[in-house]
C-alpha positions as CSV (number, residue, x, y, z in Angstrom):
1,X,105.8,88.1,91.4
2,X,105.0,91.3,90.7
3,X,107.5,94.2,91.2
4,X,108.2,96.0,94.7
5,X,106.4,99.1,92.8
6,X,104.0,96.7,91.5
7,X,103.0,96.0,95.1
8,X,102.8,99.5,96.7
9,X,100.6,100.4,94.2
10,X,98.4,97.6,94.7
11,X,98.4,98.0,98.5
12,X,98.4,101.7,98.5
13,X,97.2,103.0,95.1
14,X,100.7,105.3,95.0
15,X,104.3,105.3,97.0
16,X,103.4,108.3,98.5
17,X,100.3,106.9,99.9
18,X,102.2,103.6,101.0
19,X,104.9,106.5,102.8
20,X,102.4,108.4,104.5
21,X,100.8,105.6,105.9
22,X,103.9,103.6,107.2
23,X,104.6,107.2,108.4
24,X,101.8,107.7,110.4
25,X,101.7,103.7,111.1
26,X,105.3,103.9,112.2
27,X,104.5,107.4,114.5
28,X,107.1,109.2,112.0
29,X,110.2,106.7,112.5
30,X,110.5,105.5,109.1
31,X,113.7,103.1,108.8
32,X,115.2,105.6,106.4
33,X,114.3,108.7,104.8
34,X,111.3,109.5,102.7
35,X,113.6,110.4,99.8
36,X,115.4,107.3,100.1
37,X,112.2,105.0,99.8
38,X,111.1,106.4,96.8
39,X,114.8,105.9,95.2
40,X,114.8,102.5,96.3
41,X,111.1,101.8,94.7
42,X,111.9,103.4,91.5
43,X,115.4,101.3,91.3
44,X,117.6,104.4,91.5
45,X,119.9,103.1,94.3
46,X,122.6,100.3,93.3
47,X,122.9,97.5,95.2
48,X,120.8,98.2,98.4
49,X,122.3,96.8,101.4
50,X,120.5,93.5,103.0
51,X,118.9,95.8,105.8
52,X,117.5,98.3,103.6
53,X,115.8,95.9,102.0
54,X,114.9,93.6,105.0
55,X,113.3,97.1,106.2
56,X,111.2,97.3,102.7
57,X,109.9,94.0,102.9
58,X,108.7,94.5,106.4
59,X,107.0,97.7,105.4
60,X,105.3,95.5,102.6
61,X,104.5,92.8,105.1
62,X,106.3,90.5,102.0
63,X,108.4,87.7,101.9
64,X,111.8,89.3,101.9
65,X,113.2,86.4,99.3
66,X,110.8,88.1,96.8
67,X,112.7,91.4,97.6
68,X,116.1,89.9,97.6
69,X,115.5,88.5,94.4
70,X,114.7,91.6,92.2
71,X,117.2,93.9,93.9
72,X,119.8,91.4,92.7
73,X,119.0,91.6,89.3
């Protein structure tokens, strides 16, 4: 599989493009904070709870297993 980043970027062409949209998509109520997405994309949060992640999947429309399994790397 490729990598969460790997995916936004296929999907969206950047993360801020993939933000913006599930901003708009989402009518502004993100699941957590703009900041906080792009920390969790880049890896710069450790060990990201299960409904953080649940949320990221859901914004990717992936399986969350894929998500699971490189966060617990």
């Amino acid at each position: 599989m490729d990598s969460v980043k790997d995916v936004v970027i296929e999907k969206y062409g950047s993360v801020n493009n993939f933000i913006d949209k599930k901003t708009i998509d989402l009518k502004g109520e993100l699941p957590m904070s703009r900041q906080h997405l792009y920390q969790l994309i880049a890896h710069n949060i450790e060990n990201p709870g299960i409904k953080t992640l649940n949320a990221l999947a859901d914004m990717l429309e992936i399986d969350r297993q894929l998500v699971y399994e490189e966060y617990s790397k």
